[in-house]
C-alpha angles and dihedrals in degrees: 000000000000103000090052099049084038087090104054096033128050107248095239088066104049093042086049085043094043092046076236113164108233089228095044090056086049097054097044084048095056090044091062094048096048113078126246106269092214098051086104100042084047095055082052094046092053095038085054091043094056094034081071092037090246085302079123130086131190087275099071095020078065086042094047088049096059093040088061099052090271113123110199131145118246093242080058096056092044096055094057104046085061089052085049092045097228118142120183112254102241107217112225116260109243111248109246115193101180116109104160122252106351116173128354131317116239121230112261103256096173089050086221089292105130102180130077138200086221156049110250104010102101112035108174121184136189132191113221125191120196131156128254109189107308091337126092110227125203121212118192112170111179112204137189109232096216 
């Protein structure tokens, strides 16, 4: 607000105005005028970033980093992922089902003979669970073993 208003008013009267220190102007003055010292390590990061197509956090970005003669500390990397706005992309967990023996086993009734003289004599069924998009979907087809 001051450098704009520095062209009609002398700069005496709008710090005085403003209650504005001489010295703290100047040095806000001066940090706007100085670049940003992580404006190169923040291209890598987000070179790095979409090279893995944001399967990357700030773990192996940091990692990658070393790796490649940059020494930075992880807080750092992090920082600035959240200035960049990148977030890793967390992969779903697959859903396993299988806990060992759970409940009780029931007694063989077809003997492991899976044929039959017969219709309707043998009828077998299974539950299957698999997942569509986001839903768990049940499948339970019942067959004649003729």
């Amino acid at each position: 607000m001051v450098n704009e208003l520095k062209a009609k008013f002398s700069l005496r009267h709008l710090l005085k105005a403003t209650g504005l220190p001489k010295s703290v102007y100047y040095y806000h003055r001066q940090a706007l005028n100085q670049a940003c010292p992580d404006e190169a390590l923040k291209s890598q990061i987000e070179a790095i970033y979409h090279a893995h197509k944001g399967r990357y956090g700030y773990r192996r970005i940091m990692l990658t980093l070393r790796l490649s003669g940059i020494g930075v500390n992880h807080k750092r990397v992090q920082r600035l992922l959240c200035e960049l706005g990148l977030r890793s992309k967390v992969r779903p967990k697959r859903y396993k089902s299988y806990k060992g023996e759970v409940g009780k086993v029931v007694p063989d009734l077809v003997k492991r003979k899976f044929t039959a003289d017969k219709p309707n004599q043998k009828w077998v069924t299974d539950v299957t669970e698999f997942k569509v998009g986001e839903q768990k979907v049940y499948l339970s087809p019942v067959i004649d073993l003729l």
